[in-house]
NULUMMAR-731670 format. One record per residue (C-alpha): x, y, z; residue number from 1. Coordinates in steps of 0.2 Angstrom, whole numbers. Each point is the difference from the previous one (the first is absolute). Example, Ala and Ser with C-alpha at 12.3 -4.5 7.8 and 13.67 -1.06 7.14 Angstrom:
// residues 2
      px      py      pz   resi
      62     -22      39      1
       6      17      -3      2
END
This chain:
// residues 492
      px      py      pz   resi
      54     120      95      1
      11     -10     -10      2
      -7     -17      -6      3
       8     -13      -8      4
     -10     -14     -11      5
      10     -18      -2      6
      -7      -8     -18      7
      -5       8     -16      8
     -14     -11      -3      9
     -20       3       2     10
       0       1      20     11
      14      12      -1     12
      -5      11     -13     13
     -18       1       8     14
       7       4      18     15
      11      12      -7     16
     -13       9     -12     17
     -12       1      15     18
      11       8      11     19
       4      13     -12     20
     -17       4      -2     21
      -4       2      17     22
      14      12       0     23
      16      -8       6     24
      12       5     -14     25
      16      -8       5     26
      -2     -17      -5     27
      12     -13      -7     28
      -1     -16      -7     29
      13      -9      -2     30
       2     -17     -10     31
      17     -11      -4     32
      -6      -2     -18     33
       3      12     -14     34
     -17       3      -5     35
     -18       0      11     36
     -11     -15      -1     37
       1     -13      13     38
      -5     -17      -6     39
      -6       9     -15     40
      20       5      -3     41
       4     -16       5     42
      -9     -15      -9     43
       1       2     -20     44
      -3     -20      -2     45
     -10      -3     -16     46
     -19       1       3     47
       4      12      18     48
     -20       9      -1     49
      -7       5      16     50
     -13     -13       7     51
     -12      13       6     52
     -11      11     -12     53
       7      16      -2     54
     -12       9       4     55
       4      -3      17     56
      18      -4      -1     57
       1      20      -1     58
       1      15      12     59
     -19       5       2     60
       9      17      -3     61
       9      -4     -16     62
     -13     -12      -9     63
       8      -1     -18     64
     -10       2     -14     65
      13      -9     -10     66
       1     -19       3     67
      -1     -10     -13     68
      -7     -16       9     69
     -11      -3      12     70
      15      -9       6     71
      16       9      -6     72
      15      -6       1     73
      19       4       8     74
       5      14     -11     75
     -16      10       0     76
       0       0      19     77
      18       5       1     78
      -3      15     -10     79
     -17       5      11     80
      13       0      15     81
      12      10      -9     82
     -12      11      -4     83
      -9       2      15     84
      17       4       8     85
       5      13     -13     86
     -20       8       1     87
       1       1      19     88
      17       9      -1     89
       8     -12      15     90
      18      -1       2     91
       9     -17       2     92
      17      -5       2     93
       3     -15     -12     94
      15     -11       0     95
       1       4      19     96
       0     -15      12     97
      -7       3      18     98
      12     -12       9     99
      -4       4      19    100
     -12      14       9    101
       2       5      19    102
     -10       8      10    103
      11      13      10    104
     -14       6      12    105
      -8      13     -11    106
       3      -5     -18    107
       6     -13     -13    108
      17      -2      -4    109
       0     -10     -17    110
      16      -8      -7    111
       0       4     -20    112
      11     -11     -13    113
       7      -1     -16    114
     -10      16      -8    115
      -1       0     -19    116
     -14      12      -2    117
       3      19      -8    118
      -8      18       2    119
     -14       1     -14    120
      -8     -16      -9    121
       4     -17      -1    122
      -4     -10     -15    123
     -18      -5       6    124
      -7      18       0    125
      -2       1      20    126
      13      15      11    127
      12      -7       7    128
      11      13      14    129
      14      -1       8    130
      16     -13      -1    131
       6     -12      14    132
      17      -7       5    133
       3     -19       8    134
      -2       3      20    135
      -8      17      -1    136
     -14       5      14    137
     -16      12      -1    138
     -12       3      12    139
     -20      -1       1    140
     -14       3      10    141
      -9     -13      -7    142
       2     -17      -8    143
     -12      -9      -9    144
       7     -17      -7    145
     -11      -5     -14    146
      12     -14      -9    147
     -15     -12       0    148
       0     -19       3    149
       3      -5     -17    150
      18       9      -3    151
      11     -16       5    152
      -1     -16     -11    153
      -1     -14      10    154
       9     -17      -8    155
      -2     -15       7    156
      16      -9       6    157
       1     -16     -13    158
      13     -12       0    159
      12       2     -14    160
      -6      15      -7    161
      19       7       0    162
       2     -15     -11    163
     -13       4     -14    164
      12       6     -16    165
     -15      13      -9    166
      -5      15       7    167
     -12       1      13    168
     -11      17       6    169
     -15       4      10    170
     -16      10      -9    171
       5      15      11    172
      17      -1      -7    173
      -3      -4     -17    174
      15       4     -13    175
      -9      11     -14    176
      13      -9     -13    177
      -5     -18       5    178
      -5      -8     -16    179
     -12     -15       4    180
      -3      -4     -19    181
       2     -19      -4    182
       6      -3      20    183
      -5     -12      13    184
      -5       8      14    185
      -3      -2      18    186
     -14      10      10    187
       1      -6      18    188
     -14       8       9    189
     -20       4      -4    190
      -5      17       8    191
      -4      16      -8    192
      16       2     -13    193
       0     -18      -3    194
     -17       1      -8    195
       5      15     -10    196
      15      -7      -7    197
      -3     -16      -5    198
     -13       3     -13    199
       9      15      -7    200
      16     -11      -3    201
      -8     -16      -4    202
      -3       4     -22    203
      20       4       0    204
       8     -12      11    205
       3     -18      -3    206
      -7      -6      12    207
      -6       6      21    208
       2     -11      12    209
     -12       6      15    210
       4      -4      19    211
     -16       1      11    212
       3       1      18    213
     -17       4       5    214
     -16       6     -13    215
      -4      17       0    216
     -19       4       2    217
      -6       8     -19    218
     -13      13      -5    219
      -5       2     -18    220
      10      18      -7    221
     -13      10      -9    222
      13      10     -10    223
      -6      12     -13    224
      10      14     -10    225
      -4      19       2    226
      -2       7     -18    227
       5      18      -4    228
     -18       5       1    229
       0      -5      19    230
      14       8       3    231
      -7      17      -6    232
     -14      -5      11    233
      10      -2      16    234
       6      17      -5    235
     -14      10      -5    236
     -14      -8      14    237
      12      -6      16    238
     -18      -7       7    239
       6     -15     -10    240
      16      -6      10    241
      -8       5      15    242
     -14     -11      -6    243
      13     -16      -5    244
       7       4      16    245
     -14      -3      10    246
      -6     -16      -9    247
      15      -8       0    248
       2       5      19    249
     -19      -9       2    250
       9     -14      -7    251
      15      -2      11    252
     -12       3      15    253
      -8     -17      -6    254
      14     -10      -2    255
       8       9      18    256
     -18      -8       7    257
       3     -16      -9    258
      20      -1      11    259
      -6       7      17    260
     -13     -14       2    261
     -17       6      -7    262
      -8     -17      -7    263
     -10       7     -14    264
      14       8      -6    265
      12     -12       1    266
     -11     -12      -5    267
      -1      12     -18    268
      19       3      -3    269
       0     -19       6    270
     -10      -5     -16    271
       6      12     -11    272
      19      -7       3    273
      -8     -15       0    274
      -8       2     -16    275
      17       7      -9    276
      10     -17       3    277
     -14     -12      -5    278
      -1      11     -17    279
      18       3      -2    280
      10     -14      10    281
      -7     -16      -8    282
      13     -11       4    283
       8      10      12    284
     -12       3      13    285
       6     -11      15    286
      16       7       0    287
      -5      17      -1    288
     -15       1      13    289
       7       9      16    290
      -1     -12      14    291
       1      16      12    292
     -14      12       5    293
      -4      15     -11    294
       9      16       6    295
      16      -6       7    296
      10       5     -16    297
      -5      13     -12    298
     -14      -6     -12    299
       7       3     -18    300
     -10       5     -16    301
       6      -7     -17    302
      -9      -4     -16    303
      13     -12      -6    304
      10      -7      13    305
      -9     -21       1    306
      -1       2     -19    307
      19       4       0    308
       4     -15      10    309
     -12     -12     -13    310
      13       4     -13    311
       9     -15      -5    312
      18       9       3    313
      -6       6      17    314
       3     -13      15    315
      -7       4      17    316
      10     -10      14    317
      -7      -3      17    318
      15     -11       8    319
      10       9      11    320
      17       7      -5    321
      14     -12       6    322
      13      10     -10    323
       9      11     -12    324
      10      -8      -9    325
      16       6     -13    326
     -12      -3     -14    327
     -16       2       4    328
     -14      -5      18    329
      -2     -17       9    330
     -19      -2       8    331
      -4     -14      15    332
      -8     -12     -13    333
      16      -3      -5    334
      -2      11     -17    335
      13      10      -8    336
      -5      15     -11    337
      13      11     -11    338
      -1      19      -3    339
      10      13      -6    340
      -6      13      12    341
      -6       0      19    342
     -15      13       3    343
      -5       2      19    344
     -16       6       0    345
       0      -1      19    346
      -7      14       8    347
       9      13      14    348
       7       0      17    349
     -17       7       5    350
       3      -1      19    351
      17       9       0    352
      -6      17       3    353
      12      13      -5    354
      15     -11      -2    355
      14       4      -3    356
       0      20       7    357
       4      -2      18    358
     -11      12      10    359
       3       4      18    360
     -12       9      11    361
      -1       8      17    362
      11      -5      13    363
      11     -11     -14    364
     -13     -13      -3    365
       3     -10     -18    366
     -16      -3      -8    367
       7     -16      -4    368
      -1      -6      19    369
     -18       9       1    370
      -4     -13     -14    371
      11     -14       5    372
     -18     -11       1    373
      -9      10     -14    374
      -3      16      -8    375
     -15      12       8    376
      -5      18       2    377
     -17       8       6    378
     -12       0     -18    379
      16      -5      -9    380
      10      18       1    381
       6       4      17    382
       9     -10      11    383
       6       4      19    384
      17       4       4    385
       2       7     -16    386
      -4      21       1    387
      -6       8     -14    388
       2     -16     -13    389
     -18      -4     -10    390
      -1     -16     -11    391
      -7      -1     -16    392
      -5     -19      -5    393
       5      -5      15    394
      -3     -17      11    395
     -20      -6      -3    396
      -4      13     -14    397
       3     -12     -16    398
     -15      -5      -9    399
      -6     -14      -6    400
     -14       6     -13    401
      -2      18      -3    402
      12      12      -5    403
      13       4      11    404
       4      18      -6    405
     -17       3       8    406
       9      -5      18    407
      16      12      -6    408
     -12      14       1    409
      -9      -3      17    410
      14      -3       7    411
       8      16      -7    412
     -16      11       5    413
       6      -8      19    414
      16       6      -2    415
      -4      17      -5    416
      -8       1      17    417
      14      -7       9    418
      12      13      -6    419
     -10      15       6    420
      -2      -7      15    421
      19      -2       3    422
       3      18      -9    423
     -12      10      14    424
      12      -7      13    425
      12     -13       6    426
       5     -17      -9    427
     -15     -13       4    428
       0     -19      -3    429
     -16     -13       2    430
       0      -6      19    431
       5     -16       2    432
     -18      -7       6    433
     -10       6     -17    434
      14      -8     -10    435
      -3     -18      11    436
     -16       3      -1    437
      -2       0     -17    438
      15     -13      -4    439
     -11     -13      11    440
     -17       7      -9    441
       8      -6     -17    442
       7     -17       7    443
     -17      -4       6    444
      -8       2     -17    445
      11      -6     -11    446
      -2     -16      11    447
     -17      -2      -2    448
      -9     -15      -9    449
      -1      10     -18    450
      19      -2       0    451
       1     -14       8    452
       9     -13     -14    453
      14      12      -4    454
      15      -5      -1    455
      18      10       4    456
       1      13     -14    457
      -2      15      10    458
       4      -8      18    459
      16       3       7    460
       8     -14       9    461
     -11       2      18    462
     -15       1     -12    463
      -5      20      -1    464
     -10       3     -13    465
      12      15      -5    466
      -7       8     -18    467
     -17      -2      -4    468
     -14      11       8    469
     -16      -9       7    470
     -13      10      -5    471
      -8       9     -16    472
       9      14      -8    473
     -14      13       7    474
       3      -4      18    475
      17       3      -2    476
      -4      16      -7    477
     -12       5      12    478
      13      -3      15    479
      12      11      -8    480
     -11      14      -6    481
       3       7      18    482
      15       1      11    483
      -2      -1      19    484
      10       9       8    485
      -1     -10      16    486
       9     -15      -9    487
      14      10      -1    488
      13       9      15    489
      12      10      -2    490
      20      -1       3    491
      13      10       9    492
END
């Protein structure tokens, strides 16, 4: 069994480490970057921290003893992934593109480009095997994409923003030699890096200019640091992480209540948002109460983000966007605001599922016309037509208040089962019913009245609710923990 892992972030890393464990050796991951990460390689923006407590924003088999910070930030989680890669001894195939993948009846053909990695250990500290020409092609029982949803920056199409003469960069893109000291800056968007951002650059910039499209629903971030003498604990008595684990989890499972329409508890995270603007928004809080209901976008924690935007070189602009222009952006009301850099803070292509690899399944069916009116698979992982192909973070897995790593893992578990099924016997895929079925299952619930009010941010153009998952993050689990075989058929 040769397996072959797309993405070097948490949901690969965990498919791949899980595998292993339950004996399948030849695994691969294979990522187009030089180092593993994911969105953790990726975005370096000043104040990038995770969003979810660490305690849970962890493998449950790898809890670290040695965060600093309740909520630690970019670099700490980079290292845990480098780490976990180099511990678990997997290999992957960095600077390797997957540009295509064919199924040929009985295994994947994968396209591989541009190969910079070598034989031994790249700079980060993980192994790294094997080197790869443009054009070249290896084959593979099994293909588990796991690039994620948040791997594409998505930038909205402005007019005149070729015209703009400063530099101008998404969060997920940020240039580490970007100096914002004594610069006007631009951040167009208010979603999870935006929130980040702004206060970490506000003491050193001249000035922010904040462009609101819609308000975020907030949660107070109850940060605190991890002295030395909690790390030695962690170490010496692991009964404590497992303990932070579970009370953070308790947490989330309130807040995942509060989302799916349970009135007590959203009436709690209700106040306790409420409560956060009336404190720290005086002034502000019209034009930053969400007029949208709770769960539709992520619900952000921060301790300083409405106190950021009371600062008197801090502006927060509501008017649409009517253009870039060569100096600076025009708004609706007829305003006119200079800057020196443009920062989009505006999210991913979420609902573009495994762009830009072209995959092509039995009987040469493109993906891309399976999903011509919106990304699905049966539980987020498997989808038919497609032999021998499991997802990780697939369509309906994302998460809107617990920690997503804890959907890698079930999801992973899944797979585990899915591939010793296939290796007692012929290819298999999901039959095309339970897939429907389930598709139609998640269209249903995500247009219930809870959701009702949401607007287009994970809707494709028919209106498919694409992303988000329905339910709480322990149903999910529980669908997962068992693979039926019945859902899946095999292929000749």
């Amino acid at each position: 069994m040769r397996i072959a892992v797309i993405g070097a972030g948490f949901g690969g890393i965990a498919a791949a480490h899980l595998l292993r464990q339950a004996g399948f050796r030849d695994v691969v991951i294979f990522d187009k970057a030089d180092g593993v990460g994911g969105v953790w390689r990726d975005n370096v923006y000043p104040g990038c921290a995770c969003d979810i407590p660490a305690p849970l924003y962890s493998f449950s088999f790898a809890l670290n003893p040695d965060w600093s910070q309740r909520f630690p930030p970019q670099p700490e989680i980079l290292r845990y992934l480098q780490r976990c890669v180099r511990d678990f001894g997997l290999e992957t195939r960095l600077g390797t593109e997957v540009t295509a993948a064919d199924w040929t009846g009985d295994a994947w053909r994968l396209t591989l480009n541009k190969g910079t990695t070598n034989n031994g250990t790249t700079d980060n500290g993980t192994t790294s095997n094997g080197t790869t020409s443009n054009g070249t092609t290896e084959m593979f029982d099994v293909l588990i994409p796991a690039m994620g949803q948040l791997s594409r920056p998505d930038i909205p199409k402005l007019a005149g923003a070729e015209d703009f003469e400063g530099p101008a960069l998404h969060t997920a893109r940020w240039d580490v030699n970007q100096d914002v000291k004594g610069k006007r800056i631009a951040v167009i968007g208010t979603g999870a890096s935006a929130i980040q951002l702004v206060p970490a650059i506000a003491e050193e910039a001249a000035h922010v200019t904040v462009f609101q499209r819609t308000a975020p629903w907030t949660l107070p971030k109850p940060n605190r640091q991890y002295g030395a003498w909690r790390r030695a604990l962690n170490r010496r008595v692991p009964a404590v992480m497992r303990a932070a684990r579970a009370g953070t989890w308790l947490l989330t499972w309130v807040t995942g209540k509060a989302v799916t329409g349970n009135r007590p508890a959203r009436l709690a995270v209700w106040a306790l948002s409420s409560g956060q603007r009336l404190v720290q928004a005086r002034g502000l809080r019209t034009a930053v109460t969400p007029d949208y209901a709770m769960g539709c976008k992520r619900v952000l924690f921060t301790g300083d983000w409405f106190r950021t935007l009371r600062r008197p070189d801090v502006d927060l602009v509501t008017a649409d966007i009517e253009r870039i222009t060569e100096a600076g952006i025009r708004t609706t009301d007829g305003e006119s605001r200079a800057c020196d850099l443009i920062v989009y803070g505006t999210g991913f292509a979420a609902t573009e599922f495994l762009a830009p690899v072209r995959i092509t399944g039995r009987d040469g069916r493109a993906l891309h016309d399976e999903w011509q009116n919106g990304a699905y698979a049966h539980l987020g992982i498997a989808v038919p037509g497609f032999p021998n192909m499991f997802m990780m973070y697939g369509p309906n897995t994302n998460t809107g208040n617990t920690s997503v790593v804890y959907f890698h893992e079930a999801q992973a578990r899944y797979i585990v089962q899915a591939v010793r099924l296939l290796s007692a016997g012929r290819p298999v895929e999901v039959r095309a019913e339970v897939a429907a079925a389930f598709d139609a299952e998640m269209q249903r619930r995500l247009g219930a009245s809870v959701w009702v009010g949401c607007d287009s941010w994970y809707r494709t153009d028919g209106g498919r609710v694409v992303t988000n998952w329905p339910g709480m993050a322990g149903e999910y689990a529980a669908r997962t923990a068992r693979l039926n075989e019945a859902d899946y058929t095999t292929t000749h």
